[in-house]
PDB file as gemmi writes it, atoms N, CA and C in Angstrom:
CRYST1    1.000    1.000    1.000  90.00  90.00  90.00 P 1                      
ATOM      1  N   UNK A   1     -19.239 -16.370  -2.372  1.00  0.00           N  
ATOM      2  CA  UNK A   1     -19.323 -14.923  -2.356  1.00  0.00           C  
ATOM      3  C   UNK A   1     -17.926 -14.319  -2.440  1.00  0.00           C  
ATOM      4  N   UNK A   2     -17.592 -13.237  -3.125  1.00  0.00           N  
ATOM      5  CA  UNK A   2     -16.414 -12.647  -2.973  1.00  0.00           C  
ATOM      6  C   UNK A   2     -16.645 -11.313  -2.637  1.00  0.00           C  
ATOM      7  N   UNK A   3     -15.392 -10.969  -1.680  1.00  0.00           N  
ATOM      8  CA  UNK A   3     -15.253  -9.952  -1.104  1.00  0.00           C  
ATOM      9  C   UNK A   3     -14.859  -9.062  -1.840  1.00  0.00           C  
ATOM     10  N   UNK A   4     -15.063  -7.427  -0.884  1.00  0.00           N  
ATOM     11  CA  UNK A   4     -14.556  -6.115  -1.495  1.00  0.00           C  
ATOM     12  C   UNK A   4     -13.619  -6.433  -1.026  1.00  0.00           C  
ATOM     13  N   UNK A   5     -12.543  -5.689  -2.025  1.00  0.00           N  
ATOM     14  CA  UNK A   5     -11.010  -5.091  -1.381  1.00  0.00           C  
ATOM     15  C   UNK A   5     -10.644  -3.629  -1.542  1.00  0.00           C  
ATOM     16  N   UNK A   6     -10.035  -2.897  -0.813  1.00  0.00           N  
ATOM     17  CA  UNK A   6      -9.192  -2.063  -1.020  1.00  0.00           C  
ATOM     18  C   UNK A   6      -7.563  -1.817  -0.478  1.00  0.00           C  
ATOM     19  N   UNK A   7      -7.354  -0.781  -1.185  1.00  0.00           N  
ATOM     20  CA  UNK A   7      -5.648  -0.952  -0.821  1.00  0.00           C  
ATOM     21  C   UNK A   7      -5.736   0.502  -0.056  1.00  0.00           C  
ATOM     22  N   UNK A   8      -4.382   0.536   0.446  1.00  0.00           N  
ATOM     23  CA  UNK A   8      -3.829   1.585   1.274  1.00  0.00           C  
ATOM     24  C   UNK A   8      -2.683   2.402   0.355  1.00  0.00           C  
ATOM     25  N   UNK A   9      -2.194   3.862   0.885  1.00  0.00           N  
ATOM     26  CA  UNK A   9      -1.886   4.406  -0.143  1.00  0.00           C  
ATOM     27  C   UNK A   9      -0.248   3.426   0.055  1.00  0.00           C  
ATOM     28  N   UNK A  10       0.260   2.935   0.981  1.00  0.00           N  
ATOM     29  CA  UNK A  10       1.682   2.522   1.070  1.00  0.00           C  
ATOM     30  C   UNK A  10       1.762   1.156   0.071  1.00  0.00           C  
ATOM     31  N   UNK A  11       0.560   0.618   0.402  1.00  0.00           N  
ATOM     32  CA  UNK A  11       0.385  -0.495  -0.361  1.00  0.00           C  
ATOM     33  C   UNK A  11       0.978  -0.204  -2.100  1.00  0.00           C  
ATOM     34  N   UNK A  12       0.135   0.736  -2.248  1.00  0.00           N  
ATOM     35  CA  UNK A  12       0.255   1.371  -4.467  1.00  0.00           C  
ATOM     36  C   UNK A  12       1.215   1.026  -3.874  1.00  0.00           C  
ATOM     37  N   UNK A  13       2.227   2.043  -3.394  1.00  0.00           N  
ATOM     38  CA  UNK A  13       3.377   2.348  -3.196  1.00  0.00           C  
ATOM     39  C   UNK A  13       4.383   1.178  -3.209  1.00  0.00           C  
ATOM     40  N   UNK A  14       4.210   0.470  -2.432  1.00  0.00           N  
ATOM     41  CA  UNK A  14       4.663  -1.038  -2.706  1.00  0.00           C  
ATOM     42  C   UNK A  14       4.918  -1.481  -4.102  1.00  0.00           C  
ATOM     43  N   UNK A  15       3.340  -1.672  -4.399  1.00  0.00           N  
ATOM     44  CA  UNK A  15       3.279  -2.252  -5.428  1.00  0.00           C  
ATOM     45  C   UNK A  15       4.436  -1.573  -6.878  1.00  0.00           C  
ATOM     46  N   UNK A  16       4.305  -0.233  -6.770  1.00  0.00           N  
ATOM     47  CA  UNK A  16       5.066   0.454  -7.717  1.00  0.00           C  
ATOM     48  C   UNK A  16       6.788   0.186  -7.523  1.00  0.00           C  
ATOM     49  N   UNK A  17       7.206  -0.292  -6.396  1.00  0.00           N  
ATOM     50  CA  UNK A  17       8.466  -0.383  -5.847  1.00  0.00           C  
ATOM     51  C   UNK A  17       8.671  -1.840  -6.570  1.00  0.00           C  
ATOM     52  N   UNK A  18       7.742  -2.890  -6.325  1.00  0.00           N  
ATOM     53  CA  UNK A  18       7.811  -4.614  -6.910  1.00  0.00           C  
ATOM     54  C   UNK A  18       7.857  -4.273  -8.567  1.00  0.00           C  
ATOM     55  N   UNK A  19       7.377  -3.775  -9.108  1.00  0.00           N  
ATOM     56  CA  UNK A  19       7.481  -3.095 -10.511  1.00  0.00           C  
ATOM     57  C   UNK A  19       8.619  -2.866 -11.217  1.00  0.00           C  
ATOM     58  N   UNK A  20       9.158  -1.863 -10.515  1.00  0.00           N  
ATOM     59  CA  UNK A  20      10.915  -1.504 -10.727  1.00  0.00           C  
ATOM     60  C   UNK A  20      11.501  -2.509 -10.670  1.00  0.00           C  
ATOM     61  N   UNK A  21      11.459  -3.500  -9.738  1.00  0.00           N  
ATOM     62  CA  UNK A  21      12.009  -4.379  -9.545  1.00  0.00           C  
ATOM     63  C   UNK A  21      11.609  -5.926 -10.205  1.00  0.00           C  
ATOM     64  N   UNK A  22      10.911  -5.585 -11.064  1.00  0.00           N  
ATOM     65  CA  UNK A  22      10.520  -6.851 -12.105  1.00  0.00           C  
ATOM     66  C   UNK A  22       9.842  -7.739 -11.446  1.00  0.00           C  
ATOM     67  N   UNK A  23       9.716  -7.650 -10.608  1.00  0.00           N  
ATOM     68  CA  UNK A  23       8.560  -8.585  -9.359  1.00  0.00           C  
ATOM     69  C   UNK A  23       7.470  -9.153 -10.436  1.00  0.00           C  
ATOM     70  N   UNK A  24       7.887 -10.572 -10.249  1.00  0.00           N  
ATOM     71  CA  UNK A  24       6.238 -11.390 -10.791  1.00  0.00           C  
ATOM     72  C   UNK A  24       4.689 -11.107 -10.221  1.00  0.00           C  
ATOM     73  N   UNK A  25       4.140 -10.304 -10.732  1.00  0.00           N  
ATOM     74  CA  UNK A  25       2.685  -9.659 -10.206  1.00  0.00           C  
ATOM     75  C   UNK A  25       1.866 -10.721 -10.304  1.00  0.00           C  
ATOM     76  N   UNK A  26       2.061 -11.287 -10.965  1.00  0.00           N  
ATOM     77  CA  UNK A  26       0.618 -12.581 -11.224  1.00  0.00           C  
ATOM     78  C   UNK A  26       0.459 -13.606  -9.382  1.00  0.00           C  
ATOM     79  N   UNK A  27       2.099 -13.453  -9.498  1.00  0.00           N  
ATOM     80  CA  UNK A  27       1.371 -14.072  -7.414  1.00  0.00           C  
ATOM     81  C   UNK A  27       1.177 -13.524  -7.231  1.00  0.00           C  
ATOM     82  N   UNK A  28       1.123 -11.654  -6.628  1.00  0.00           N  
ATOM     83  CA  UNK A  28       0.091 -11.043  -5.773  1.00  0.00           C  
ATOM     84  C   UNK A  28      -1.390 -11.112  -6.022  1.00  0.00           C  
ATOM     85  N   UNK A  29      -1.299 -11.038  -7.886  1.00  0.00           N  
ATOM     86  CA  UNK A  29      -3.115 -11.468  -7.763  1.00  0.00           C  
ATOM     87  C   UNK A  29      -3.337 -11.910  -7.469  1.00  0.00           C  
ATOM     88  N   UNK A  30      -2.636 -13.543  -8.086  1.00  0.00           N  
ATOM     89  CA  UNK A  30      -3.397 -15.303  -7.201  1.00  0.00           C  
ATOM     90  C   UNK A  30      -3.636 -15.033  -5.816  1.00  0.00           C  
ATOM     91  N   UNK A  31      -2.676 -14.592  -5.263  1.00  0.00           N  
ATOM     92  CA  UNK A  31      -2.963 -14.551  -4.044  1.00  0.00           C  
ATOM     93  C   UNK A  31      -4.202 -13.503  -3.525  1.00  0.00           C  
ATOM     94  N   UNK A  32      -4.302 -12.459  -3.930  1.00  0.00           N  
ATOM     95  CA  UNK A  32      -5.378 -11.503  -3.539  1.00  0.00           C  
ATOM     96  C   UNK A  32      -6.670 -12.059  -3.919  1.00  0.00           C  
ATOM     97  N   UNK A  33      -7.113 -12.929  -5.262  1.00  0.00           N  
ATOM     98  CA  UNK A  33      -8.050 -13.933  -5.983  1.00  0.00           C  
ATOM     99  C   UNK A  33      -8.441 -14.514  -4.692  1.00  0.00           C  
ATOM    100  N   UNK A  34      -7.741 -15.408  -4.391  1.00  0.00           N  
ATOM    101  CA  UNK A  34      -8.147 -16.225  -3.334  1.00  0.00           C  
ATOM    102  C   UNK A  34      -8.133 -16.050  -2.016  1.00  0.00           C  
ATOM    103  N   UNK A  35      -7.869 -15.060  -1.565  1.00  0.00           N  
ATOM    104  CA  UNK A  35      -7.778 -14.019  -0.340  1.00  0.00           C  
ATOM    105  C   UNK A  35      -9.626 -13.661  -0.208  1.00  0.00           C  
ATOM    106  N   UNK A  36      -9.749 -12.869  -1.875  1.00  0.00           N  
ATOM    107  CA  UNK A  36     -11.001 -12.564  -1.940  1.00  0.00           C  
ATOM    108  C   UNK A  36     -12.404 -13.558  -2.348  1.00  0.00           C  
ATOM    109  N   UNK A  37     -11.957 -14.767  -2.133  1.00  0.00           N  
ATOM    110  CA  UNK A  37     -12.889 -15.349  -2.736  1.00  0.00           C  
ATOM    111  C   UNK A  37     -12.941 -16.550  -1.883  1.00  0.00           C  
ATOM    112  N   UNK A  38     -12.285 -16.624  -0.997  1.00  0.00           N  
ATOM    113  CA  UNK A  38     -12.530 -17.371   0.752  1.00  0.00           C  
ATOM    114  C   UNK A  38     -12.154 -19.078   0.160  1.00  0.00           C  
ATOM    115  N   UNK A  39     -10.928 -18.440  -0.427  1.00  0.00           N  
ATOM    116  CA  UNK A  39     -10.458 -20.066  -0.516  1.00  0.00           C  
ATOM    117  C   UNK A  39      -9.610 -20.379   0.584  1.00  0.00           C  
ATOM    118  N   UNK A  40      -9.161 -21.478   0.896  1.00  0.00           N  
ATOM    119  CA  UNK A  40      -8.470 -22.266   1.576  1.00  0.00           C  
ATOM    120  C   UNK A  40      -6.808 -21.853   0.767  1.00  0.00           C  
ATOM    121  N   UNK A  41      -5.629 -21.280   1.729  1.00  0.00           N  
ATOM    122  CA  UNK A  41      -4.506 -20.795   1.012  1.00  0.00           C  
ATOM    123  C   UNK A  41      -3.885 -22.388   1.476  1.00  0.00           C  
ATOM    124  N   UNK A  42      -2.661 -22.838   0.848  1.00  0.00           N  
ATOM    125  CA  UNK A  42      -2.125 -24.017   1.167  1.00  0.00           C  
ATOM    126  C   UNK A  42      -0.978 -23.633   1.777  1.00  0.00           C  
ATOM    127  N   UNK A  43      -0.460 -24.588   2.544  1.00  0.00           N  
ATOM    128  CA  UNK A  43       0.531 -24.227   3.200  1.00  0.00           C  
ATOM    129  C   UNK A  43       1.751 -23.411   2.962  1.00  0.00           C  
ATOM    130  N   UNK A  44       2.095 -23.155   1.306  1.00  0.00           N  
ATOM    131  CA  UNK A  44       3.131 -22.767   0.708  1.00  0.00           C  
ATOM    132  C   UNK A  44       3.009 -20.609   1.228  1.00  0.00           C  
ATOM    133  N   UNK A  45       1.609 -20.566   1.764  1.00  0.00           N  
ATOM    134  CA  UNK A  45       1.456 -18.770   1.740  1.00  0.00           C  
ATOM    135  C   UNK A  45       2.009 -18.628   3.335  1.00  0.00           C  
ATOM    136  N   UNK A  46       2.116 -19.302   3.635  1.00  0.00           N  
ATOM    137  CA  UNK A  46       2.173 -19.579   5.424  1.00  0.00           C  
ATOM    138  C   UNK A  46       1.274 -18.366   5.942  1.00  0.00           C  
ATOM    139  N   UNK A  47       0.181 -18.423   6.105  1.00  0.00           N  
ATOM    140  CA  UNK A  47      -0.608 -17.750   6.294  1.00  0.00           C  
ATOM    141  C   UNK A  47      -0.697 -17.514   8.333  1.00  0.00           C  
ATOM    142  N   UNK A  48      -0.606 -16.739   8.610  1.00  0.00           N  
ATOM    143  CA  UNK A  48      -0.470 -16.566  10.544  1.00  0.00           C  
ATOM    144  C   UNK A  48      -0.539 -15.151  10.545  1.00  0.00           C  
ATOM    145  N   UNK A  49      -1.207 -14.985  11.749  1.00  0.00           N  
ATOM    146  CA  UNK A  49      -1.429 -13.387  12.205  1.00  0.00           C  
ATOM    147  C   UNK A  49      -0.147 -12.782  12.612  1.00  0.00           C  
ATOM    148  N   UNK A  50      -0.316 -11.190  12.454  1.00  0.00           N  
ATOM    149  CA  UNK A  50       0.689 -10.699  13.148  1.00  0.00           C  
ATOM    150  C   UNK A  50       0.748 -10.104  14.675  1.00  0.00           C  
ATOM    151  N   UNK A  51       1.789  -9.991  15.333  1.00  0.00           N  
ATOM    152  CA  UNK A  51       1.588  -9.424  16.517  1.00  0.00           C  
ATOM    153  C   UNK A  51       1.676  -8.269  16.809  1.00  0.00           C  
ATOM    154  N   UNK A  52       0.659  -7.669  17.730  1.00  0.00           N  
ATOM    155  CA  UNK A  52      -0.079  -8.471  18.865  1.00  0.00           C  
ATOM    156  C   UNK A  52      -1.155  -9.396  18.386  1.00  0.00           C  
ATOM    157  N   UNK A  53      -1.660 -10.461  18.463  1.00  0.00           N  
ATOM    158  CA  UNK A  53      -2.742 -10.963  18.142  1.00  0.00           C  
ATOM    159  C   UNK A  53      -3.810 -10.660  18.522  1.00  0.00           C  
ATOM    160  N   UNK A  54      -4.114  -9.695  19.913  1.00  0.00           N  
ATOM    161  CA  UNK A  54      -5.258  -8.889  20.077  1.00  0.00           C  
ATOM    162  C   UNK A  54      -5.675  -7.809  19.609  1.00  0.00           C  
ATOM    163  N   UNK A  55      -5.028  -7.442  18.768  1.00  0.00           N  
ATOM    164  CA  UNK A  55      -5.043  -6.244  17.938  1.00  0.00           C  
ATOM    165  C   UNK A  55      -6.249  -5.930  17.201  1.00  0.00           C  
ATOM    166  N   UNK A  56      -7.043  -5.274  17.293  1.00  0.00           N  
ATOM    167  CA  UNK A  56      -8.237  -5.369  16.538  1.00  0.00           C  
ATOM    168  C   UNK A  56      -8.120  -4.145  15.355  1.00  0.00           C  
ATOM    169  N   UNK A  57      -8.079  -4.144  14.138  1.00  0.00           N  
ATOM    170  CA  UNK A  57      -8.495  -5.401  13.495  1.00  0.00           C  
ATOM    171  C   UNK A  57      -7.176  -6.367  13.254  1.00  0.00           C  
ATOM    172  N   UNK A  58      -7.377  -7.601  13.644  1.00  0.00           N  
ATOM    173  CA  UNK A  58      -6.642  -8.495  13.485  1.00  0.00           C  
ATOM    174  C   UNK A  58      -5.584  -8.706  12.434  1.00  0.00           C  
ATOM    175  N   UNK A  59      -4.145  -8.595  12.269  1.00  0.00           N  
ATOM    176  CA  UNK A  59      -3.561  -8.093  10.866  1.00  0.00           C  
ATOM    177  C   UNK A  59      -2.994  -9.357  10.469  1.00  0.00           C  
ATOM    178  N   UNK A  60      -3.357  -9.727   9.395  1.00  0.00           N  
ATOM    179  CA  UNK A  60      -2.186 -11.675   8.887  1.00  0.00           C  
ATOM    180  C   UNK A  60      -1.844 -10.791   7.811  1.00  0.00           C  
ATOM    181  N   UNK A  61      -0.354 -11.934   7.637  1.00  0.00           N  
ATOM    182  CA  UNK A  61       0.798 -11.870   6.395  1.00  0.00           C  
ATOM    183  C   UNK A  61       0.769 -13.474   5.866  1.00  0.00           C  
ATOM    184  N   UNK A  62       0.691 -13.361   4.668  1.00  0.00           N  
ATOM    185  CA  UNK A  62       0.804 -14.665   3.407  1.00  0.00           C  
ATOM    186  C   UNK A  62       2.388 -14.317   3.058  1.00  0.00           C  
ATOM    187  N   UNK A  63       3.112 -15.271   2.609  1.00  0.00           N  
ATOM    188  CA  UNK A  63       4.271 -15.404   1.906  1.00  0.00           C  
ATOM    189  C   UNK A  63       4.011 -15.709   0.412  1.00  0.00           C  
ATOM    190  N   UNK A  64       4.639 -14.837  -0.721  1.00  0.00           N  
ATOM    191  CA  UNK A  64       3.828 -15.493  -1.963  1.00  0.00           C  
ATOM    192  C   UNK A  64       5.432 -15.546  -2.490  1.00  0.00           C  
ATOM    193  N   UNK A  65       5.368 -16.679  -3.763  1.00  0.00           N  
ATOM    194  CA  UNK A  65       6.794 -17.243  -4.535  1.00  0.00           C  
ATOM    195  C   UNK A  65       7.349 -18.698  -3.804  1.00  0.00           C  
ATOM    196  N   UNK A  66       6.755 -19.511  -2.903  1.00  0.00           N  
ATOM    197  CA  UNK A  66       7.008 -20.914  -2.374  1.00  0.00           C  
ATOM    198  C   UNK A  66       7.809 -20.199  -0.548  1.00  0.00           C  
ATOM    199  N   UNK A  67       7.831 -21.704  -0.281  1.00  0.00           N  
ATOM    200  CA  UNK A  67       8.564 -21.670   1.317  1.00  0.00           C  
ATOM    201  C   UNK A  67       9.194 -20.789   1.452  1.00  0.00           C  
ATOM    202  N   UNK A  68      10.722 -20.597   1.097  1.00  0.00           N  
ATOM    203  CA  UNK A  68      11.674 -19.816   1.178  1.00  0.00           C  
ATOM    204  C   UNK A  68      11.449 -18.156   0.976  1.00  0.00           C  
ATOM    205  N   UNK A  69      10.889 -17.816   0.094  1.00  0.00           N  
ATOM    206  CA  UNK A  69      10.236 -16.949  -0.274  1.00  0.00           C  
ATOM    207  C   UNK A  69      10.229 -15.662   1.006  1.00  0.00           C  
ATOM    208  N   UNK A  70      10.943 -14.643   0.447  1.00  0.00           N  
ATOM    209  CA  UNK A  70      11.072 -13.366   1.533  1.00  0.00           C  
ATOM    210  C   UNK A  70       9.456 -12.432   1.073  1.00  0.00           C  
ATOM    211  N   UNK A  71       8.973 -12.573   0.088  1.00  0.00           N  
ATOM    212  CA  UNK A  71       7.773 -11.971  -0.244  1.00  0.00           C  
ATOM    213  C   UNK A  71       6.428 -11.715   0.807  1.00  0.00           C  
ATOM    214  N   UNK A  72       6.065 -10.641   1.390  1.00  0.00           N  
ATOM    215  CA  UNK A  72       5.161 -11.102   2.172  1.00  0.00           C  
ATOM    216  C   UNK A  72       3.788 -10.239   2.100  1.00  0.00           C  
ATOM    217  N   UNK A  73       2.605 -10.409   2.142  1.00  0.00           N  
ATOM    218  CA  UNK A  73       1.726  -9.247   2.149  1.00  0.00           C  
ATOM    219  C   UNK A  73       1.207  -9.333   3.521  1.00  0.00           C  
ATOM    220  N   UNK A  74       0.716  -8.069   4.011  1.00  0.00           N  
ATOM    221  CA  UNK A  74       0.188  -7.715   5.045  1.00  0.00           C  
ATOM    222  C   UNK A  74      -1.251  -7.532   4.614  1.00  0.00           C  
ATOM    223  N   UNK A  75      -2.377  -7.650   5.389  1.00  0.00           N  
ATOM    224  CA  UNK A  75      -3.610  -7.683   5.212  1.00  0.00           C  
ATOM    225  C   UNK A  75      -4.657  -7.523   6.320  1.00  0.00           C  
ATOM    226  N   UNK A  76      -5.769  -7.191   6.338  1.00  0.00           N  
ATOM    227  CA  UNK A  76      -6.798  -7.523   7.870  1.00  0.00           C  
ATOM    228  C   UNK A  76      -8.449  -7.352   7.471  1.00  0.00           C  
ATOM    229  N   UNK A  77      -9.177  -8.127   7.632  1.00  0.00           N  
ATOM    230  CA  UNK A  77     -10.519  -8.566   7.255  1.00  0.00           C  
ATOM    231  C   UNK A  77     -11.294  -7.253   7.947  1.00  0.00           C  
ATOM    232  N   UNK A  78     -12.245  -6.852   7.538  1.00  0.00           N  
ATOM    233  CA  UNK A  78     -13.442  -6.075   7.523  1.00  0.00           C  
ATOM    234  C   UNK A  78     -14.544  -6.864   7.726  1.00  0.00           C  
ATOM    235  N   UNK A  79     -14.722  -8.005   8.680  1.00  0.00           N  
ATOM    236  CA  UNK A  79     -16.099  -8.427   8.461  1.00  0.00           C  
ATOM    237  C   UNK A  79     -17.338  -8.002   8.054  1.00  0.00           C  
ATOM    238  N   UNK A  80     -17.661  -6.882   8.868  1.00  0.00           N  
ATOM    239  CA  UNK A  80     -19.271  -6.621   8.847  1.00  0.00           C  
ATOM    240  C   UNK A  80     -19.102  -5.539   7.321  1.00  0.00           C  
ATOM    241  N   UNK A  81     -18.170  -5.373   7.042  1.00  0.00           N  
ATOM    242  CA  UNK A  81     -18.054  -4.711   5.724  1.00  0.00           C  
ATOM    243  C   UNK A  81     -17.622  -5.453   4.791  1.00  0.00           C  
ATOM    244  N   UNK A  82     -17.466  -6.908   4.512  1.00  0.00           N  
ATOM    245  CA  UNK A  82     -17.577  -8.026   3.783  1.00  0.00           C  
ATOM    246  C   UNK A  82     -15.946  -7.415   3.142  1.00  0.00           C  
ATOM    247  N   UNK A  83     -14.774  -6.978   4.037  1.00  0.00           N  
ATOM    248  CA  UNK A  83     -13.786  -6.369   3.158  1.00  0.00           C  
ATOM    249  C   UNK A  83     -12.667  -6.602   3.423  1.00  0.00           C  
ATOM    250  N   UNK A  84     -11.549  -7.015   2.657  1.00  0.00           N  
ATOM    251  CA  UNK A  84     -10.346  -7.086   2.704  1.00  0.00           C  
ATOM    252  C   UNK A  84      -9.256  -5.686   2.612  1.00  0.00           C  
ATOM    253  N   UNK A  85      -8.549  -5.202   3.157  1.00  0.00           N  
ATOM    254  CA  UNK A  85      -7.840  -4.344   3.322  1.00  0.00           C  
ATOM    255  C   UNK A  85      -6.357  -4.848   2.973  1.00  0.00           C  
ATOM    256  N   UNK A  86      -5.487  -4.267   1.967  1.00  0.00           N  
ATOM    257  CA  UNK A  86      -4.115  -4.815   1.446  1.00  0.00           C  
ATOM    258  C   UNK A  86      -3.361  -3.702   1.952  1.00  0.00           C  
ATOM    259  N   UNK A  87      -2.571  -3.859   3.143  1.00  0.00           N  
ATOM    260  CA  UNK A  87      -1.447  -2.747   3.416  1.00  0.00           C  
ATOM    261  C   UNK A  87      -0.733  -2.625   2.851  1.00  0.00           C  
ATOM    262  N   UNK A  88       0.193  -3.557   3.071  1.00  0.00           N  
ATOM    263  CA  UNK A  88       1.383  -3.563   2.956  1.00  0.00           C  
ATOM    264  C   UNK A  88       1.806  -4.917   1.979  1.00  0.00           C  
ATOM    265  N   UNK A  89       3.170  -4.543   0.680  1.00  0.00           N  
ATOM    266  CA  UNK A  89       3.713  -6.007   0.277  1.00  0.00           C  
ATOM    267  C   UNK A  89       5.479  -5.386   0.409  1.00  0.00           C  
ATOM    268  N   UNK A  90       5.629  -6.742   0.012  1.00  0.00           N  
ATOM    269  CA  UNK A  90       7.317  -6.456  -0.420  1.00  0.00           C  
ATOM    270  C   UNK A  90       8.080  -7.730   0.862  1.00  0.00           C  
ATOM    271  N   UNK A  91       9.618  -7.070   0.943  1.00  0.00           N  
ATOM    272  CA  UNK A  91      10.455  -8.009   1.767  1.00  0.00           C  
ATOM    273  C   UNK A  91       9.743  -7.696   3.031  1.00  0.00           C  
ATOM    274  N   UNK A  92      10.504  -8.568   4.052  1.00  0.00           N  
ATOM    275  CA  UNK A  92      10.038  -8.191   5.232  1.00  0.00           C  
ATOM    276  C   UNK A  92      10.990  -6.755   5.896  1.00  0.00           C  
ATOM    277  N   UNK A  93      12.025  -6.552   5.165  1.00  0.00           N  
ATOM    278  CA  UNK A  93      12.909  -5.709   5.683  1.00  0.00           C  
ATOM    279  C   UNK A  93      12.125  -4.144   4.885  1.00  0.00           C  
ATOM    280  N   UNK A  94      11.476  -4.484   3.549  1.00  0.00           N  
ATOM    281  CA  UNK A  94      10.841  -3.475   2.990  1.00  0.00           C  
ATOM    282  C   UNK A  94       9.763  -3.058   3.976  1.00  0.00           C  
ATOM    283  N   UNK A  95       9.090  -3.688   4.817  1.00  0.00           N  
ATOM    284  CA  UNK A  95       7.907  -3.442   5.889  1.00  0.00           C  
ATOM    285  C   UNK A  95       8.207  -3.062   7.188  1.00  0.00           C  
ATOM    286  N   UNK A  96       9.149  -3.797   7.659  1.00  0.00           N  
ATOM    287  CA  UNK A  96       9.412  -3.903   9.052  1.00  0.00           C  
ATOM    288  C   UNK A  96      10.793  -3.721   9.545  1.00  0.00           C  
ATOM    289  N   UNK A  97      10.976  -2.204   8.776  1.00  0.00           N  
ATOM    290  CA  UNK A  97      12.647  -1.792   9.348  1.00  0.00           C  
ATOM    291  C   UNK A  97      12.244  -0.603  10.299  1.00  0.00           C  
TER     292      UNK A  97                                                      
END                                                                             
């Protein structure tokens, strides 16, 4: 089964900022593809919640471009609404200054 998604308006916003900046888009799809389609991410997205971890709704960040990789998306599941929510992408300093 694959899920709904939607984005947030900071998110576009993001996205239009990775643009300018020649940002390879094809990993945010892969990654959103399989976000939405309940695959197993491999270790390379480092996939872990953010804190607080009691936070409801629960918020995880993927790393996309390999290990090293400053790239990160922010995200948080909609269960009973079968839905993925995309906040936030970019550096971590682009998110969390």
């Amino acid at each position: 089964m694959v899920l709904d998604y939607r984005t947030t308006k900071k998110f576009d916003k993001d996205v239009k900022k990775l643009i300018k900046r020649n940002w390879k888009l094809s990993l945010l799809e892969e990654a959103m593809t399989k976000l939405l389609q309940e695959e197993v991410l491999g270790k390379e997205y480092k996939l872990h919640p953010l804190e607080p971890k009691n936070k409801i709704p629960k918020r995880w960040d993927i790393h996309l471009g390999g290990e090293k990789s400053d790239w990160i998306v922010v995200f948080y599941y909609e269960p009973s609404k079968k839905l993925i929510v995309f906040e936030r992408t970019g550096t971590h300093s682009d998110i969390f200054r």
